[in-house]
C-alpha positions in Angstrom: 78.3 135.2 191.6 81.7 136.5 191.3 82.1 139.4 188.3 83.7 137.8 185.7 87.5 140.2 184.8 87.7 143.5 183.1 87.8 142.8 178.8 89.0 145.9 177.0 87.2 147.2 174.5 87.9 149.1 171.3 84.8 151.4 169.5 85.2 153.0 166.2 83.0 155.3 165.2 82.1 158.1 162.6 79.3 160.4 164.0 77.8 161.0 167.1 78.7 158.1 169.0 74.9 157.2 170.5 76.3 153.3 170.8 79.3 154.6 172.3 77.5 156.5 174.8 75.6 153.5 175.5 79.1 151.3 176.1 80.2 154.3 178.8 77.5 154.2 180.4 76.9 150.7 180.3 80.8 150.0 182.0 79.9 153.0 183.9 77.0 150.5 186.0 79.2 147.6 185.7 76.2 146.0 183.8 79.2 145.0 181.3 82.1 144.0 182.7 84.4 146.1 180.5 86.4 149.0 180.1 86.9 151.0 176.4 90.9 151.4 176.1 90.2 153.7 172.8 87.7 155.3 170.6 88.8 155.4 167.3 86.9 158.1 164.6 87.9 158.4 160.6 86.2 161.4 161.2 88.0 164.3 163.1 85.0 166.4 163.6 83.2 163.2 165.1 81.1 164.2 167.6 81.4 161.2 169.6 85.1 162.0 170.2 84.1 164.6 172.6 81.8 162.1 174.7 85.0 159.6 175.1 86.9 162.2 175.9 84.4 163.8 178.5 84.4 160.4 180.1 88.4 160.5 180.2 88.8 157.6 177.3 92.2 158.0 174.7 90.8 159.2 171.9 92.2 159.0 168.0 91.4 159.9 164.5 92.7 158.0 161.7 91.4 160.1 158.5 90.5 157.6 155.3 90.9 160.8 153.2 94.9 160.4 154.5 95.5 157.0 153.0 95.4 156.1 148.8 93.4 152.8 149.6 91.4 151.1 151.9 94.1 148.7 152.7 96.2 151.5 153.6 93.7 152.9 155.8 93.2 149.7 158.0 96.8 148.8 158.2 97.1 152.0 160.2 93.4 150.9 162.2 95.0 147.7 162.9 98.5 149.3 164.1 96.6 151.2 166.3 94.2 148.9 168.2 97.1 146.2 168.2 98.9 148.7 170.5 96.0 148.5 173.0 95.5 144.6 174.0 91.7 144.5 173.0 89.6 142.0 173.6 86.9 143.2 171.2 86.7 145.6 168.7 82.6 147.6 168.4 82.3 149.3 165.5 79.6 151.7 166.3 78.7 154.0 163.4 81.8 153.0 161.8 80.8 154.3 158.0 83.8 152.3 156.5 83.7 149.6 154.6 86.6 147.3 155.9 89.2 144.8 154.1 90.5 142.1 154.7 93.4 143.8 156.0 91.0 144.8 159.0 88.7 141.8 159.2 90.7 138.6 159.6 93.3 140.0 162.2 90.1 140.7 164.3 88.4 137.7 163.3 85.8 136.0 165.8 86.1 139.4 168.2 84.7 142.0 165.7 81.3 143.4 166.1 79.0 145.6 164.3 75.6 146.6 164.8 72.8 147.4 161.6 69.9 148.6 161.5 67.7 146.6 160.0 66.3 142.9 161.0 69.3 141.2 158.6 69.7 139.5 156.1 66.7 142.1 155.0 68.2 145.6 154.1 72.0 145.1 154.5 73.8 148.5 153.0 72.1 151.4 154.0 69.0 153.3 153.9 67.2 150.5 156.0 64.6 152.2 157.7 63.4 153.8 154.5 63.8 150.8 152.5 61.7 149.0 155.2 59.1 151.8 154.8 59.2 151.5 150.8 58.6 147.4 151.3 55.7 148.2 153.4 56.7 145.8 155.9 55.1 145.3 159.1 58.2 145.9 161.6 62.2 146.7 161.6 64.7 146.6 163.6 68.1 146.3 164.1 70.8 143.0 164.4 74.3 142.7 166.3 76.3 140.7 164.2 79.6 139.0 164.1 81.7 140.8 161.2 83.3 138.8 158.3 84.2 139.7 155.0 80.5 139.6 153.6 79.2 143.4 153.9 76.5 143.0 156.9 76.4 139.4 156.5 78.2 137.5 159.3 76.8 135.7 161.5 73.6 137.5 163.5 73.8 137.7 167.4 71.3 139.6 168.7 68.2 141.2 167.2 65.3 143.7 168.1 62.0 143.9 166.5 60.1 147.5 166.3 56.9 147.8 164.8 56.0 150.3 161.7 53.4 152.1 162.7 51.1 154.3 161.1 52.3 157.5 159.2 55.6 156.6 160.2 58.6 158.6 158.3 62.8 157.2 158.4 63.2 159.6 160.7 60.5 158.6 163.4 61.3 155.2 162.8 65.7 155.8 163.5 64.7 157.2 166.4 62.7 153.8 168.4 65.3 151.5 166.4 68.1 153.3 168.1 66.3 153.2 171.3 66.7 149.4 170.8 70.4 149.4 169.5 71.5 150.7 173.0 70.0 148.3 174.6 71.3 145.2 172.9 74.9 145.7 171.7 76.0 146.3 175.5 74.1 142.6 175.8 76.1 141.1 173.3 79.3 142.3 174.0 78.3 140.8 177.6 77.6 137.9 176.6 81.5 137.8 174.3 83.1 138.4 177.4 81.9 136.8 179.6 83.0 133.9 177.3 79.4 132.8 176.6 79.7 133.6 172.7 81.4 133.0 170.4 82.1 132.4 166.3 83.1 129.3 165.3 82.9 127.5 161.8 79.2 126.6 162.0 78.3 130.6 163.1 77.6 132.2 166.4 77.3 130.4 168.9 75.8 130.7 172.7 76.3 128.4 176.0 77.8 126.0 173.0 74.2 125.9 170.8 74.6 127.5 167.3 72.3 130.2 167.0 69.5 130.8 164.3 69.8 132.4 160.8 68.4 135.4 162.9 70.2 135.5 166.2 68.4 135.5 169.6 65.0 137.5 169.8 65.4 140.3 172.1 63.5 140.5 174.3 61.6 137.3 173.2 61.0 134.0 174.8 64.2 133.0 175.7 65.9 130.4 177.7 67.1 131.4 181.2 70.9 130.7 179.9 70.2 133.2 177.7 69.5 135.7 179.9 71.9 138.4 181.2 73.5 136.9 184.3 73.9 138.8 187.4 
């Protein structure tokens, strides 16, 4: 089957960029047919911005602490990313919360990732929360982004068990190891055309997807596999 063109990609992030590294070297493969036309940091001293640039991606900080308001702040996120023709916009550790200045221009090709098995544990503190609950597993969901903090519609999600003794911190750690697995995936399945959010929620090969999302790895149906 042919490779379906090039989308450009735009990841914001705060920190150390794990899901960005995973975007890199996931374009790197061609396992997503993508390239990332900026990384964007509100953090200067970001350590992923020295990973994109490593890989020879435009970098650029847009400091929160510069602006008197959050709208402020993401009329100058949105000046910048309009500049760049993007097809969809990762936020990747992206520790802002975001207007609607932000959200609707981006609407339907925004995407987060959270770590937790939403709607349980939306804010943060999951993994500790989790613990505190003593629930039996977390994880972490791909989801569209609306104006609902962590609530739009869920895309993609992976399940971890809790296992005995386990602290946050051992717990982050085989979450994570799931997160870079499955937001490459979804941003695959965007586009390549196969997803999409429409006015019922997400929606794959044209069949709305549950409260939950798709169970990764899970049972699923062959169209809902990656395709070659």
């Amino acid at each position: 089957m042919a490779q379906p063109n090039k989308g450009r990609l735009a990841v914001l992030i705060s920190g150390r960029g794990s899901n960005l590294g995973a975007f890199i070297d996931a374009c790197a493969s061609r396992s997503l047919p993508a390239e990332i036309g900026i990384v964007i940091s509100n953090n200067p001293d970001a350590p992923g911005l020295a990973l994109a640039r490593e890989a020879g991606i435009p970098t650029a900080v847009i400091n929160h602490r510069d602006y008197d308001s959050r709208e402020g702040f993401d009329a100058a996120l949105v000046h910048a990313i309009a500049k760049q023709e993007i097809d969809l916009v990762i936020l990747a550790g992206f520790m802002r919360i975001l207007t609607p200045v932000f959200v609707e221009p981006f609407a339907g090709r925004l995407m987060n990732i959270h770590p937790s098995l939403l709607p349980r544990y939306p804010g943060l503190n999951t993994h500790q929360r989790a613990l505190d609950a003593g629930d039996a597993e977390a994880g972490v969901t791909v989801h569209f982004v609306t104006l609902e903090l962590d609530g739009g519609p869920p895309i993609l999600q992976a399940r971890v068990p809790i296992e005995p003794g386990d602290t946050a911190e051992r717990l982050a750690e085989r979450v994570n190891a799931q997160e870079l697995v499955i937001y490459p995936l979804a941003a695959r399945w965007f586009l390549e055309g196969r997803l999409q959010l429409t006015a019922r929620g997400a929606e794959l090969d044209g069949e709305l997807l549950p409260p939950e999302g798709v169970a990764y790895p899970g049972e699923l149906p062959d169209t809902h596999r990656v395709r070659a």
